[in-house]
Biopython code that builds the backbone (N, CA, C, O; Angstrom):
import numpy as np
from Bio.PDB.StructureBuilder import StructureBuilder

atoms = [
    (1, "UNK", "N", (0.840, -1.181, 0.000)),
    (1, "UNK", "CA", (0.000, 0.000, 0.000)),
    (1, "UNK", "C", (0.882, 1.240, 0.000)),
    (1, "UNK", "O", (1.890, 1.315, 0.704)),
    (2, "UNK", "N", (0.498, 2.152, -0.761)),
    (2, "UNK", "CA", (0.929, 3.689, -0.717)),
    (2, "UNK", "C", (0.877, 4.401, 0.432)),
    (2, "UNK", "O", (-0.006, 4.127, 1.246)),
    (3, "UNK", "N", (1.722, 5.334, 0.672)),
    (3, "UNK", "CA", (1.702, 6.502, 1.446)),
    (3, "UNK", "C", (1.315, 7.350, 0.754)),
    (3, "UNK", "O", (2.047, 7.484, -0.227)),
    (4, "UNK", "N", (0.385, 8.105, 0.783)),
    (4, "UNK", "CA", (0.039, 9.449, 0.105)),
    (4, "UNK", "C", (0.032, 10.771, 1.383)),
    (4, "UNK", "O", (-0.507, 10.758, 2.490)),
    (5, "UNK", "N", (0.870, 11.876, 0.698)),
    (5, "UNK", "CA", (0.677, 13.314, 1.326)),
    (5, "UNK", "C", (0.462, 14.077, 0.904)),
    (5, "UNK", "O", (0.699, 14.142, -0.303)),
    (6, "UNK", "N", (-0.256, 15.417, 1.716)),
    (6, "UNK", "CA", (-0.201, 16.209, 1.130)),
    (6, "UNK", "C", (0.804, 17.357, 0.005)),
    (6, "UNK", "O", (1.997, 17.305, 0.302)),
    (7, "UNK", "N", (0.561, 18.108, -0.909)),
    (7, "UNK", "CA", (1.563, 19.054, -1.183)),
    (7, "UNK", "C", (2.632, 19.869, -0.597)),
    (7, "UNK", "O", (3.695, 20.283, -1.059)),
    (8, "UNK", "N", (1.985, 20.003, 0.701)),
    (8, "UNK", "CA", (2.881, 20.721, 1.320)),
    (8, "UNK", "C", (3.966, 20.077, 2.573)),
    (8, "UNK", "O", (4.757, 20.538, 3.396)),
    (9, "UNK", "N", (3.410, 18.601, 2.106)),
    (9, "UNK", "CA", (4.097, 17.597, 3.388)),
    (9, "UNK", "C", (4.908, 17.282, 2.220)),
    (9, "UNK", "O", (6.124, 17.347, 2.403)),
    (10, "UNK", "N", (4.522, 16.972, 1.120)),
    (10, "UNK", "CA", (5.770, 16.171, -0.078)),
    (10, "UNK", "C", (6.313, 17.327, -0.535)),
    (10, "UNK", "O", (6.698, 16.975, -1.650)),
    (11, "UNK", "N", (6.658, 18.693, -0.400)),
    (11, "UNK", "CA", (7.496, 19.819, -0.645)),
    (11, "UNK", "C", (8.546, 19.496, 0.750)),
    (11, "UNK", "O", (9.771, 19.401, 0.673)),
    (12, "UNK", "N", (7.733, 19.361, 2.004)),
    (12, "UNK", "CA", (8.846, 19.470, 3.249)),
    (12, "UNK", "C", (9.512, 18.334, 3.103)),
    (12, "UNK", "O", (10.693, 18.421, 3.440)),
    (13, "UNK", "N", (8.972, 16.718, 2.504)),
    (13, "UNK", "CA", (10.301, 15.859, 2.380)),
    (13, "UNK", "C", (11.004, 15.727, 1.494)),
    (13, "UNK", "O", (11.817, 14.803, 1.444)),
    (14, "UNK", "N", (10.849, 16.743, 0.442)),
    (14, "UNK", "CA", (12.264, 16.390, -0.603)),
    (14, "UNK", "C", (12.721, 18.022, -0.516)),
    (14, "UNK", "O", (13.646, 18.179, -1.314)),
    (15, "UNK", "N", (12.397, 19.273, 0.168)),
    (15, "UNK", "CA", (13.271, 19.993, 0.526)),
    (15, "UNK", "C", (13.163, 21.092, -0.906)),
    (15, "UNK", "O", (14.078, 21.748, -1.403)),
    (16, "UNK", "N", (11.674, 21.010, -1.346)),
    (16, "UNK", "CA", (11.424, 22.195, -2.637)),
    (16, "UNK", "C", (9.919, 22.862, -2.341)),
    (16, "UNK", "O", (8.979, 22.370, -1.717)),
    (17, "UNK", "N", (9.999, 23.840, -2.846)),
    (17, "UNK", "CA", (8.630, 24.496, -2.609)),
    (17, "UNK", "C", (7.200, 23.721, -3.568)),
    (17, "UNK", "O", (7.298, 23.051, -4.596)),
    (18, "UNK", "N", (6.029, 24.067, -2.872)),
    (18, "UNK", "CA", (5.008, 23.345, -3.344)),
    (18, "UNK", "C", (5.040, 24.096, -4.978)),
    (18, "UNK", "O", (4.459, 23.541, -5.911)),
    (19, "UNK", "N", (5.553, 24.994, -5.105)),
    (19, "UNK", "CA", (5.282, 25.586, -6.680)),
    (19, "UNK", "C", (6.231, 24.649, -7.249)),
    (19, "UNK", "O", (5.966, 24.168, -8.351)),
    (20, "UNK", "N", (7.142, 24.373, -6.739)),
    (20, "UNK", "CA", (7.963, 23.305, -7.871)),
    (20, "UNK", "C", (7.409, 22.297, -7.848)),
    (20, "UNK", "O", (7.586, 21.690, -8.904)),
    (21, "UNK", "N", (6.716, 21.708, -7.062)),
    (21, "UNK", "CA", (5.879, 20.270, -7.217)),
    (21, "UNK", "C", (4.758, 20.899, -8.231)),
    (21, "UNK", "O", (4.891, 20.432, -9.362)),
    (22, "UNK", "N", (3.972, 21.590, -8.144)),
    (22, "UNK", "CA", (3.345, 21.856, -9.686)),
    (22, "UNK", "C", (3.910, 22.161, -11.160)),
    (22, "UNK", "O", (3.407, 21.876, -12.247)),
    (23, "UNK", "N", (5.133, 22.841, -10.858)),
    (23, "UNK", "CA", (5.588, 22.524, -12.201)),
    (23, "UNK", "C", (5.941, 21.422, -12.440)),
    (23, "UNK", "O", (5.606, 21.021, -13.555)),
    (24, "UNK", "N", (6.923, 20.230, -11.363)),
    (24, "UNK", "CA", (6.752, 19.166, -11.996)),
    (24, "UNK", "C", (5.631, 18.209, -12.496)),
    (24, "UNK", "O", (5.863, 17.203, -13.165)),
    (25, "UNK", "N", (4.471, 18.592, -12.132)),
    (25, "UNK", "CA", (3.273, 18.214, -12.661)),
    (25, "UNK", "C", (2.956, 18.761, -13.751)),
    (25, "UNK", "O", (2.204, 18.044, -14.410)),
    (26, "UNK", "N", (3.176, 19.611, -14.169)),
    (26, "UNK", "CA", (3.137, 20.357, -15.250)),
    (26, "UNK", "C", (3.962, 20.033, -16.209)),
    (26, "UNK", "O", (3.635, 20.481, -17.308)),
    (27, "UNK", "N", (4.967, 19.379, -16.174)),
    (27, "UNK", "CA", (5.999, 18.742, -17.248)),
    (27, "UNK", "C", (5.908, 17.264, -17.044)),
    (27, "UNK", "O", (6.505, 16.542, -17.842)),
    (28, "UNK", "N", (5.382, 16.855, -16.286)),
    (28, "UNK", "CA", (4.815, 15.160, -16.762)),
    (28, "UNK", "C", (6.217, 14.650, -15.459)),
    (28, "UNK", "O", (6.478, 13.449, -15.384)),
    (29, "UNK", "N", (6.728, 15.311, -14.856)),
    (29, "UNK", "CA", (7.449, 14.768, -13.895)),
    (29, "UNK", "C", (6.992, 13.974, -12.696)),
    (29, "UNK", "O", (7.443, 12.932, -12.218)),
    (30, "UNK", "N", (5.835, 14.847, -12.284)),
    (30, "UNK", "CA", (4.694, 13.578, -11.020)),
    (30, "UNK", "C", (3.491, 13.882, -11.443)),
    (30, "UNK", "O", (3.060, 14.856, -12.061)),
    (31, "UNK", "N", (2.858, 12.648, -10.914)),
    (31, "UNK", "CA", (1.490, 12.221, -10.996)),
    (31, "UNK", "C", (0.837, 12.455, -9.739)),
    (31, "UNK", "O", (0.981, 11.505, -8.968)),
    (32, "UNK", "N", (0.072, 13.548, -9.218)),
    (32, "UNK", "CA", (0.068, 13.001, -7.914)),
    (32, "UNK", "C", (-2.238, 12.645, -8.372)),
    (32, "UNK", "O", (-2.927, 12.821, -9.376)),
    (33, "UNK", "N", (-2.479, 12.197, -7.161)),
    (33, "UNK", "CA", (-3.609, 11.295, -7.160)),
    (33, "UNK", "C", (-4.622, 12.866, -6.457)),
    (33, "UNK", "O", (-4.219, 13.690, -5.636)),
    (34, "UNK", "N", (-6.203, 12.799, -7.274)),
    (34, "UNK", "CA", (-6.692, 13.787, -6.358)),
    (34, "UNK", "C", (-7.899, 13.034, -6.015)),
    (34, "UNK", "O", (-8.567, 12.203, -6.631)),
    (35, "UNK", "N", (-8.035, 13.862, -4.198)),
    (35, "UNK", "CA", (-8.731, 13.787, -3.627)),
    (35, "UNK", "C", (-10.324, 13.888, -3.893)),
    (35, "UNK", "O", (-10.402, 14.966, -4.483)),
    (36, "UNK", "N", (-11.444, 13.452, -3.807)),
    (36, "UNK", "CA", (-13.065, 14.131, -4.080)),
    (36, "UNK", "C", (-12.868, 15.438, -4.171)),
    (36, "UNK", "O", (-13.121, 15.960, -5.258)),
    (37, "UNK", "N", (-12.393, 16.246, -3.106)),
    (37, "UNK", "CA", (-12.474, 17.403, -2.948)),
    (37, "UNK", "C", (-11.335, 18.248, -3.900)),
    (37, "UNK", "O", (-11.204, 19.467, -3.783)),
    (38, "UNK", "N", (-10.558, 17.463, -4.824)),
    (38, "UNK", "CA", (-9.850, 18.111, -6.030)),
    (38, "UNK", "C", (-7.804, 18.331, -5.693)),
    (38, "UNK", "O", (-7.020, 18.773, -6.534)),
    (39, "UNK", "N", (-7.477, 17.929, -4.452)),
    (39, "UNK", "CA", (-6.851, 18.529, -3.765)),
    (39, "UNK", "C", (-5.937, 17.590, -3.587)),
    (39, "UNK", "O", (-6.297, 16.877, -2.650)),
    (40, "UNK", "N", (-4.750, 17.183, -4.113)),
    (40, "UNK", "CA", (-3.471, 17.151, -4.612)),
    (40, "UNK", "C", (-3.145, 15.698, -3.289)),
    (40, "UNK", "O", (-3.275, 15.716, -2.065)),
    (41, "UNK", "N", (-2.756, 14.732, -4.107)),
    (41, "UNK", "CA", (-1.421, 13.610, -3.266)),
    (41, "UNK", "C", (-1.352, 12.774, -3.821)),
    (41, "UNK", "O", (-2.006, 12.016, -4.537)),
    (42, "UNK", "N", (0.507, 13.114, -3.035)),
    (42, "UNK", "CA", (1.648, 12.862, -3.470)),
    (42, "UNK", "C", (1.906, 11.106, -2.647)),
    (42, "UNK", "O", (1.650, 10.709, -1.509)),
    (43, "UNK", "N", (2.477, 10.455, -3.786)),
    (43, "UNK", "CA", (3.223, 9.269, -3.515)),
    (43, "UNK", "C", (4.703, 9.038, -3.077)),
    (43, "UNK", "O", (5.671, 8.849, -3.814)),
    (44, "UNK", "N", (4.658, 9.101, -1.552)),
    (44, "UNK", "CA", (6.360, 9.409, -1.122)),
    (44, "UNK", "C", (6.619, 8.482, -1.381)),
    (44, "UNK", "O", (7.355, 8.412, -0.397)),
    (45, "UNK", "N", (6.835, 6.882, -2.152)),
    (45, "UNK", "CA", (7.656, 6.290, -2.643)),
    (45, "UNK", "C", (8.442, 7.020, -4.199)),
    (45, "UNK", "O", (9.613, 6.996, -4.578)),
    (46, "UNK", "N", (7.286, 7.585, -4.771)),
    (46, "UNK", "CA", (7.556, 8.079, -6.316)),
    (46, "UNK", "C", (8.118, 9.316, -5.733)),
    (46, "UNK", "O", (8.852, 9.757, -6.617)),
    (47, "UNK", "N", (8.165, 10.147, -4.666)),
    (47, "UNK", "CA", (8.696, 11.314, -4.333)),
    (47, "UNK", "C", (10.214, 11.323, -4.258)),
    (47, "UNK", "O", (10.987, 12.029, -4.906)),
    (48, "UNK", "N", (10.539, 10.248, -3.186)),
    (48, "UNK", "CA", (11.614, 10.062, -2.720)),
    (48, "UNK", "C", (12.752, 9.816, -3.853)),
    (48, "UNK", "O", (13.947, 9.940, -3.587)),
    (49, "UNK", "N", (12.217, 9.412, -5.295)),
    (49, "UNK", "CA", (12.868, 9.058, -6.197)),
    (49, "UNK", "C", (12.770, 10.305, -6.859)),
    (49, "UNK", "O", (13.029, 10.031, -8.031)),
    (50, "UNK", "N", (12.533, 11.572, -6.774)),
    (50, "UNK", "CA", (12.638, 12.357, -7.768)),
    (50, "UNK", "C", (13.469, 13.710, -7.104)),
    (50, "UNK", "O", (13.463, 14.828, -7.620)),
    (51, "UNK", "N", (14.473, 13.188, -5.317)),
    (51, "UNK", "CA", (15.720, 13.828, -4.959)),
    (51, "UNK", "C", (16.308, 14.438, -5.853)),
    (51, "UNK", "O", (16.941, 13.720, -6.628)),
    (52, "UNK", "N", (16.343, 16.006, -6.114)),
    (52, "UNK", "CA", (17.951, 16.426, -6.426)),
    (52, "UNK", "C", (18.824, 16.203, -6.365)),
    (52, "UNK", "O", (19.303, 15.528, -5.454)),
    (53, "UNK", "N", (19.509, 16.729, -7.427)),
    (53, "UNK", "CA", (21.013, 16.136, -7.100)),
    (53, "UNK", "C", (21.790, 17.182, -5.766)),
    (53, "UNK", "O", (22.599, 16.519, -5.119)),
    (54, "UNK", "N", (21.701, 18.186, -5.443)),
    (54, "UNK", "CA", (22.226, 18.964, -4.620)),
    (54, "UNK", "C", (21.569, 18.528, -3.273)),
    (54, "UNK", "O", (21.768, 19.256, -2.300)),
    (55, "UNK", "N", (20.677, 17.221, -3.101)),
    (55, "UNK", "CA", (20.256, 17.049, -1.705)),
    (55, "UNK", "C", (20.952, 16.087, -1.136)),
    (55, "UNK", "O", (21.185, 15.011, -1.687)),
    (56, "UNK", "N", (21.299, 16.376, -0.097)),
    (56, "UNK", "CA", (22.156, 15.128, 0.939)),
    (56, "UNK", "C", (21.579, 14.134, 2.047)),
    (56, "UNK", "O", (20.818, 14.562, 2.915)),
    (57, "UNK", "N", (21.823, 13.289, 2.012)),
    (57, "UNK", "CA", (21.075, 11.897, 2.485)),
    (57, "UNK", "C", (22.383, 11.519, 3.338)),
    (57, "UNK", "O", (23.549, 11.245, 3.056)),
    (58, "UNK", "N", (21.469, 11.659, 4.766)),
    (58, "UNK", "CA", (22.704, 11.437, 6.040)),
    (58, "UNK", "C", (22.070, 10.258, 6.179)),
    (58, "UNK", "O", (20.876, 9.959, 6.170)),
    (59, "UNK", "N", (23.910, 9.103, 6.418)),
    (59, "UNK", "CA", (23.450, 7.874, 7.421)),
    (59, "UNK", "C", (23.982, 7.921, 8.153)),
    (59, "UNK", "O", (24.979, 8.640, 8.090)),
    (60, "UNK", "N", (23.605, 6.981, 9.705)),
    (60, "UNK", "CA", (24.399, 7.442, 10.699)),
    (60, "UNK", "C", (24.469, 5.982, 11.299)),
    (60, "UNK", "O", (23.374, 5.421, 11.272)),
    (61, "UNK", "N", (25.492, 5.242, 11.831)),
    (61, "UNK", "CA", (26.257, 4.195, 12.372)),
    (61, "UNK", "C", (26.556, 4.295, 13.656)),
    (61, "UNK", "O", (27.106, 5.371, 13.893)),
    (62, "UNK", "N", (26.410, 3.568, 14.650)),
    (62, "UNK", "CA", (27.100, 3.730, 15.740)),
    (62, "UNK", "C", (27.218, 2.062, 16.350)),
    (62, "UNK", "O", (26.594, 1.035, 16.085)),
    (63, "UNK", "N", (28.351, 2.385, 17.295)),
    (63, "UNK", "CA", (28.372, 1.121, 18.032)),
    (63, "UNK", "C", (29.305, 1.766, 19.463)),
    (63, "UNK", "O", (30.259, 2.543, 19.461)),
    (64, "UNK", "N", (28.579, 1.078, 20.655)),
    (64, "UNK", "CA", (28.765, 1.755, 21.731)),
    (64, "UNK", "C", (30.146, 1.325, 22.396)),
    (64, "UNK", "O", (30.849, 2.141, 22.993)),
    (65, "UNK", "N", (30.486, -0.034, 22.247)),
    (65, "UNK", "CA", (32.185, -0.878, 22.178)),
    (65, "UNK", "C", (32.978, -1.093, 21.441)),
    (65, "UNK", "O", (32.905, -1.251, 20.223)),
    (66, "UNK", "N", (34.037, -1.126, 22.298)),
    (66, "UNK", "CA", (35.341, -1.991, 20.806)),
    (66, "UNK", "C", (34.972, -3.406, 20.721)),
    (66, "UNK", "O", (35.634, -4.022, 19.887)),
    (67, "UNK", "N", (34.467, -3.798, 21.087)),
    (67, "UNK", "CA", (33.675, -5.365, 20.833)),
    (67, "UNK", "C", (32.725, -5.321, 19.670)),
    (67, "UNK", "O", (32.649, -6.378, 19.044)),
    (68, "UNK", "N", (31.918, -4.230, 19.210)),
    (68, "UNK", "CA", (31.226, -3.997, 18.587)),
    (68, "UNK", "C", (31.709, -3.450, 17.099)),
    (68, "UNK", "O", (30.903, -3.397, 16.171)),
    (69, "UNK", "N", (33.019, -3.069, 16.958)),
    (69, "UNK", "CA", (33.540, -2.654, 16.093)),
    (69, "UNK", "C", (33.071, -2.809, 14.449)),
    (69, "UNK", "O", (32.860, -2.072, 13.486)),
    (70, "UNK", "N", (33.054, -4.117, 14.748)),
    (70, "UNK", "CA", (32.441, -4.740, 13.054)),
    (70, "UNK", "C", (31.591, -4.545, 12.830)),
    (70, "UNK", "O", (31.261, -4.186, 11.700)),
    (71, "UNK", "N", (30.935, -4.661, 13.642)),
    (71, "UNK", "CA", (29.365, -4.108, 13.605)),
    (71, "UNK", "C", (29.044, -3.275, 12.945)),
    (71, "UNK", "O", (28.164, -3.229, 12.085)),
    (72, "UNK", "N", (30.248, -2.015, 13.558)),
    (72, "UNK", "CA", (30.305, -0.710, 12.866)),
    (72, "UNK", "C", (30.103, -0.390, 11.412)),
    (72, "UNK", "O", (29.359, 0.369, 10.791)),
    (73, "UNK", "N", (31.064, -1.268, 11.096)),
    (73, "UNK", "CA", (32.095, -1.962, 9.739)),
    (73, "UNK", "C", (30.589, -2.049, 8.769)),
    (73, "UNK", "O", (30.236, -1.403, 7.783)),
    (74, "UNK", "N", (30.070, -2.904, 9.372)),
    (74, "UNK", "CA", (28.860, -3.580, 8.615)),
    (74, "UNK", "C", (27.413, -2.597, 8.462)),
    (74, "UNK", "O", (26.509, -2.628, 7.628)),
    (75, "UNK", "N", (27.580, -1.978, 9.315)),
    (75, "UNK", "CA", (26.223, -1.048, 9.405)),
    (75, "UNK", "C", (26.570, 0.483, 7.914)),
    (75, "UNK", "O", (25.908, 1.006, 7.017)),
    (76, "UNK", "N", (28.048, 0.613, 8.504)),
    (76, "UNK", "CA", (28.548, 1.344, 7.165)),
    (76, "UNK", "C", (28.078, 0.852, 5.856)),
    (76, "UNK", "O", (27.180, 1.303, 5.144)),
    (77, "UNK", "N", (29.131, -0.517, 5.611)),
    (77, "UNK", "CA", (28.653, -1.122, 4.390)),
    (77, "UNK", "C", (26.922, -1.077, 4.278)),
    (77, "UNK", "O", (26.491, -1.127, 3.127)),
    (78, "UNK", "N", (26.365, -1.026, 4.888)),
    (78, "UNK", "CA", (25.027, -1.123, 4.042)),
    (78, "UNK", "C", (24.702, 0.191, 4.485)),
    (78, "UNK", "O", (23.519, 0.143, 4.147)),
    (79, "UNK", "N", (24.755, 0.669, 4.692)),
    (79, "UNK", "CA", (24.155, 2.366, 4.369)),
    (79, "UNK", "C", (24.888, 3.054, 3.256)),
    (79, "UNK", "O", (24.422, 3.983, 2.598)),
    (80, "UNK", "N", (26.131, 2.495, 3.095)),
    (80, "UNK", "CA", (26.491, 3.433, 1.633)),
    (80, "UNK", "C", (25.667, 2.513, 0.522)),
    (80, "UNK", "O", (25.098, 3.009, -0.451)),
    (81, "UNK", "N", (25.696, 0.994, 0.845)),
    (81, "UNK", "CA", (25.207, 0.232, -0.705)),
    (81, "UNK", "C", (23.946, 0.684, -1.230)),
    (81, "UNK", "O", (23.517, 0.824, -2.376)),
    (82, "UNK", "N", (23.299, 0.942, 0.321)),
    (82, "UNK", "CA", (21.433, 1.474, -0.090)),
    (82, "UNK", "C", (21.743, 2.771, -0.545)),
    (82, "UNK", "O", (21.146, 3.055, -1.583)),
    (83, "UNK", "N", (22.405, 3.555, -0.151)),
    (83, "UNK", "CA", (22.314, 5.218, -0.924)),
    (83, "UNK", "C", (22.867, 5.190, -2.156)),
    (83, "UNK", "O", (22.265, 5.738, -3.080)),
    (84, "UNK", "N", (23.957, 4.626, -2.351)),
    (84, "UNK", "CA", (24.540, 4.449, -3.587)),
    (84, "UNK", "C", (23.658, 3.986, -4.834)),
    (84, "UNK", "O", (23.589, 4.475, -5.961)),
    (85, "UNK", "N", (22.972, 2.834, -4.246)),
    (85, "UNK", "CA", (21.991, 2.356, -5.185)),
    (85, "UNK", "C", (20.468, 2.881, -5.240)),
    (85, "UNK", "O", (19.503, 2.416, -5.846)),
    (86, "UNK", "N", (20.573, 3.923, -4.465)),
    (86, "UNK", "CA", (19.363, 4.477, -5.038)),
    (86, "UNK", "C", (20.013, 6.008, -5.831)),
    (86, "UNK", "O", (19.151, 6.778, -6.254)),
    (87, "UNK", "N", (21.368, 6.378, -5.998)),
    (87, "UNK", "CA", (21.847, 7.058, -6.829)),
    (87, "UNK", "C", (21.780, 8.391, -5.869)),
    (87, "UNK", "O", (21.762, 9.525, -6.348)),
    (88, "UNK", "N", (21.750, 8.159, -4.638)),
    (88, "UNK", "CA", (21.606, 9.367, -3.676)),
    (88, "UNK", "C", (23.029, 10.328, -3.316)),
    (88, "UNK", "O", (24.019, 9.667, -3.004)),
    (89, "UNK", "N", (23.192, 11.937, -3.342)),
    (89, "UNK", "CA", (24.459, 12.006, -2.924)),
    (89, "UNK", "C", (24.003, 12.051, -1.172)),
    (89, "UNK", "O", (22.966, 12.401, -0.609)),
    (90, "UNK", "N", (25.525, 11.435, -0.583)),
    (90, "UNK", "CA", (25.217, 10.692, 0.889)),
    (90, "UNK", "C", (26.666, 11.106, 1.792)),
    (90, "UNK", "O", (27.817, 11.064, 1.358)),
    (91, "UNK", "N", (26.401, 11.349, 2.614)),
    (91, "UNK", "CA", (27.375, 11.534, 3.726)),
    (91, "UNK", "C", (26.871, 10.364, 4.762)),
    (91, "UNK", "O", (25.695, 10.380, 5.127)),
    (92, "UNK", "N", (27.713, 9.414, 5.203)),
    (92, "UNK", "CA", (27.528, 8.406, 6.678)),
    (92, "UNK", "C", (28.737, 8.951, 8.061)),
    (92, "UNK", "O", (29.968, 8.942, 8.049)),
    (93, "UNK", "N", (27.954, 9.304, 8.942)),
    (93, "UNK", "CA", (28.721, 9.741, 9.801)),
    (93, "UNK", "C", (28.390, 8.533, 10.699)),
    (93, "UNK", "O", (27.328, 7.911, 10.746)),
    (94, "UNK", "N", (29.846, 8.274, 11.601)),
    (94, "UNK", "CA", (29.974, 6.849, 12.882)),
    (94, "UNK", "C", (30.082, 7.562, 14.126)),
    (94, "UNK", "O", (30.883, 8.384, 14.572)),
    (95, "UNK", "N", (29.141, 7.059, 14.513)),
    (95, "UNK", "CA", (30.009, 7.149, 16.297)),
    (95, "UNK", "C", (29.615, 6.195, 16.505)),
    (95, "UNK", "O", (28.628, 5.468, 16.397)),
    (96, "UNK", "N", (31.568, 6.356, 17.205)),
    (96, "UNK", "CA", (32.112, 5.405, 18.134)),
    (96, "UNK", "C", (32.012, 5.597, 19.511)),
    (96, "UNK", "O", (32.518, 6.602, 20.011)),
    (97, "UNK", "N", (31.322, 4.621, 20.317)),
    (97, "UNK", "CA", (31.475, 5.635, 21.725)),
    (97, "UNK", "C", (32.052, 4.681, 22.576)),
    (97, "UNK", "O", (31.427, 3.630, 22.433)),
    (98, "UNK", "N", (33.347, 4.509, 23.751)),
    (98, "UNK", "CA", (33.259, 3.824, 24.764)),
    (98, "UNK", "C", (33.479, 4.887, 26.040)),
    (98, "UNK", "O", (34.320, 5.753, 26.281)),
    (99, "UNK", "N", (32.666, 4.538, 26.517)),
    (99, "UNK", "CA", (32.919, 5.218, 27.626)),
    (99, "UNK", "C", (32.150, 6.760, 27.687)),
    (99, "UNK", "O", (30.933, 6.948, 27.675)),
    (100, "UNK", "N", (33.287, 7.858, 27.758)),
    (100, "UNK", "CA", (32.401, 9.412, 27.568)),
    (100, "UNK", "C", (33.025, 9.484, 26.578)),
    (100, "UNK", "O", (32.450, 10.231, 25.787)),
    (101, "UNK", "N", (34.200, 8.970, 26.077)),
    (101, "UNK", "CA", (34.758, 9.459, 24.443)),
    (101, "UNK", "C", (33.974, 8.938, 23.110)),
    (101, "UNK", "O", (33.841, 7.786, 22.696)),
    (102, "UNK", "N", (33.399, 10.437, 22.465)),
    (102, "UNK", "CA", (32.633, 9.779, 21.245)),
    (102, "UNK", "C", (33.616, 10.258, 20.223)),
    (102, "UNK", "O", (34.199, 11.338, 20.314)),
    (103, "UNK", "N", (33.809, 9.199, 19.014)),
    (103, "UNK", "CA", (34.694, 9.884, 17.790)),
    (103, "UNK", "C", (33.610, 9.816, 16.983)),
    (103, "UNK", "O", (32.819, 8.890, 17.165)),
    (104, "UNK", "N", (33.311, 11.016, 15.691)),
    (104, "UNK", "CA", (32.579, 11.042, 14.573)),
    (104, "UNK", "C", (33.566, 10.973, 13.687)),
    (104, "UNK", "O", (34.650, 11.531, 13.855)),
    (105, "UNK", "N", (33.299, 10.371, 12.806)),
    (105, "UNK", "CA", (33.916, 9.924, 11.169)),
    (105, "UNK", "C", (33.216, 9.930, 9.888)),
    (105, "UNK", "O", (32.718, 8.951, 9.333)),
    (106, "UNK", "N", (33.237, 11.483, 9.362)),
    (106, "UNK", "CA", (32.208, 11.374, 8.036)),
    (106, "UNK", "C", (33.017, 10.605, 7.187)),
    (106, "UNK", "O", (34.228, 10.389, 7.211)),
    (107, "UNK", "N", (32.020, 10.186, 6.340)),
    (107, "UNK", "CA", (32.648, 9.514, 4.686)),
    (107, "UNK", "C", (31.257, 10.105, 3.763)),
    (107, "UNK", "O", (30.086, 10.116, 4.144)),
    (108, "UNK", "N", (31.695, 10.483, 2.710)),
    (108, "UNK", "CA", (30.932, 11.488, 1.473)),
    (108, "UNK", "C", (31.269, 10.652, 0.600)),
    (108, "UNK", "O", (32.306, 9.992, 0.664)),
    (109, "UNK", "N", (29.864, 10.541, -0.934)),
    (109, "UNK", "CA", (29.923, 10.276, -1.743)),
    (109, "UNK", "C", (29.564, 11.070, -2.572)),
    (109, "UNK", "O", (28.727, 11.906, -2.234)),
    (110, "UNK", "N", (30.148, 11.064, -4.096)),
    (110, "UNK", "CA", (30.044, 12.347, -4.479)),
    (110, "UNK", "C", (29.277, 11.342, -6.092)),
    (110, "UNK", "O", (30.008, 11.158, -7.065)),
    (111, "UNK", "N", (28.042, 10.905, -6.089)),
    (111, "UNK", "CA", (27.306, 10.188, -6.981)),
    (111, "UNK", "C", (26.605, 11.487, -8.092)),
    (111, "UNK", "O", (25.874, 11.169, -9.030)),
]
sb = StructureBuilder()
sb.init_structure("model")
sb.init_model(0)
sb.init_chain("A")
sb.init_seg("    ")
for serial, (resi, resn, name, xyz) in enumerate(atoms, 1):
    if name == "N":
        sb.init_residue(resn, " ", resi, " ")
    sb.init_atom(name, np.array(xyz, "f"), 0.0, 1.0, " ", f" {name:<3s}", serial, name[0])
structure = sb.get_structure()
């Protein structure tokens, strides 16, 4: 089943004004579905796929031990494979935490 939102909820999750969601309706870019009452929604699966390229898609990793390390390792690997493959540009930031010392470690992709 679909998620459908409003115009002004599918402008706040891809980070453009509701006038650009009508022009992309206006050039055959989205379809969105109307209401009885005439009144506009949007399919955030079909939304989420029509990201700019200038938008950034944070993942974030953590593992609270050095026991946990790989973990780390692994939670990375699949947060870049899913952004990558949905053609997203992506920053994954880690924290590491033991104790009160936290380290952050960005890694950027430049897709």
């Amino acid at each position: 089943m679909s998620n459908w939102v409003s115009a002004s909820q599918a402008a706040e999750l891809i980070g453009v004004s509701t006038r650009t969601l009508l022009r992309w309706e206006e050039q055959g870019k989205l379809k969105p579905m109307r209401t009885s009452g005439g009144h506009r929604r949007y399919d955030v699966s079909e939304l989420l796929g029509t990201k700019n390229d200038s938008s950034l898609t944070i993942g974030y990793a953590r593992c609270s031990s050095h026991d946990q390390k790989e973990d780390l390792k692994r939670q990375v690997l699949v947060l870049e494979s899913y952004c990558a493959s949905k053609g997203w540009n992506f920053e994954i930031i880690q924290d590491y935490c033991m104790g009160v010392e936290v380290r952050r470690i960005s890694k950027s992709s430049n897709n």
